[in-house]
C-alpha positions, 0 to 999 in steps of 0.5 A: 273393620278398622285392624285395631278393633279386629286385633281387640276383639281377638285379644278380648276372644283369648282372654274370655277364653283363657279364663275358661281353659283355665276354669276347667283346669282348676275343677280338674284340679290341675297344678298351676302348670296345667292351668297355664297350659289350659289357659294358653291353649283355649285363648289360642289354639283356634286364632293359631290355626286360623292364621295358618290356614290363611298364611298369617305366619308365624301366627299372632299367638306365638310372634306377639309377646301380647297374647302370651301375656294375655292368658298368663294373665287369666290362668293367674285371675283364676288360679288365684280366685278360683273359688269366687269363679266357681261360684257362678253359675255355668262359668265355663259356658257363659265365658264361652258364650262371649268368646265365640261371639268375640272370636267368630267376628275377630277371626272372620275380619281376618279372613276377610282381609287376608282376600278369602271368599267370603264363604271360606272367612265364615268358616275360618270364623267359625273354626277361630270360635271352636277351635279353643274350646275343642283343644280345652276339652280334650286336654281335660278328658271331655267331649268337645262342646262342639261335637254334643248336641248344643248350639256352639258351632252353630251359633259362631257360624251364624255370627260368622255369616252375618259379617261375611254376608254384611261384607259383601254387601258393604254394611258398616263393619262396626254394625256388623260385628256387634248384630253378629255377637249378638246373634252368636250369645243369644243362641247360646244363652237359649241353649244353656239356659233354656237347653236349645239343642240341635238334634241328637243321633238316637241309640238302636235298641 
């Protein structure tokens, strides 16, 4: 994939998810330090860890003025227009949605040109996709999406494996991305709309 697409689609990823650290943090009614903190954290921590984990260092988060201003950016768009956010229905999930799919395509490209296996860039793809959402939900005191019963890991993975597979097997790159987001916010759409779930750990009586 062309490095600007892949660097868009990561900058979209951050801001998508931005939005929802920062959604989070206004039902908690945080101040707007800690909107900013939660904006910063969903945008960025999984595209931080990926690029630690591959060797991309100082990771692109914290050496690109960009990415900084990218979550400001959000935290204030919601800080400020917090109640017509609010009004949508599963804010905070159909903004996740999209920043999987964004996140799962960007972080795997990356992985790919970084010379990983294509086994481990899925993985790295998926971890891009999770890893903001995870840190989000534990900064406000919630189980991680991820650990629940949902389509979340899952549905990154899947979009994750479509590019690594798609790779190997030199289909256009371009194509690539968009029937992996594609198959990444389906999934999710069916778990949150019509509650897809992978199955759950029964509680003994």
């Amino acid at each position: 994939m062309n490095p600007l697409l892949t660097h868009v689609l990561d900058l979209g990823g951050t801001f998508v998810f931005a939005i929802s650290g920062a959604t989070t943090a206004t039902k908690r009614q945080m101040d707007i330090f800690g909107v900013m903190v939660l904006a910063f954290a969903a945008g960025n921590a999984g595209g931080i860890t990926r690029d630690l984990l591959i060797g991309a260092v100082p990771p692109a988060a914290i050496s690109n003025w960009i990415y900084l201003a990218v979550s400001v950016l959000a935290g204030l768009i919601v800080f400020r227009w917090n109640p017509i956010v609010a009004k949508l229905d599963h804010p905070v999930q159909w903004l996740d949605a999209v920043g999987l799919a964004f996140f799962a395509v960007a972080g795997t490209e990356k992985a790919l040109a970084y010379g990983l296996d294509p086994i481990m860039a899925a993985l790295l793809g998926m971890l891009t996709g999770i890893g903001g959402g995870m840190l989000r939900d534990v900064l406000a005191n919630e189980i991680p999406a991820v650990l629940r019963s949902d389509l979340y890991a899952l549905a990154a993975l899947a979009c994750a494996v479509i590019v690594s597979v798609g790779h190997v097997l030199n289909y256009p790159s371009v194509l690539l991305a968009a029937v992996g987001m594609t198959v990444c916010f389906v999934l999710r759409f069916m778990a949150i709309k019509y509650g897809w779930r992978l199955p759950a750990a029964k509680i003994s009586k």
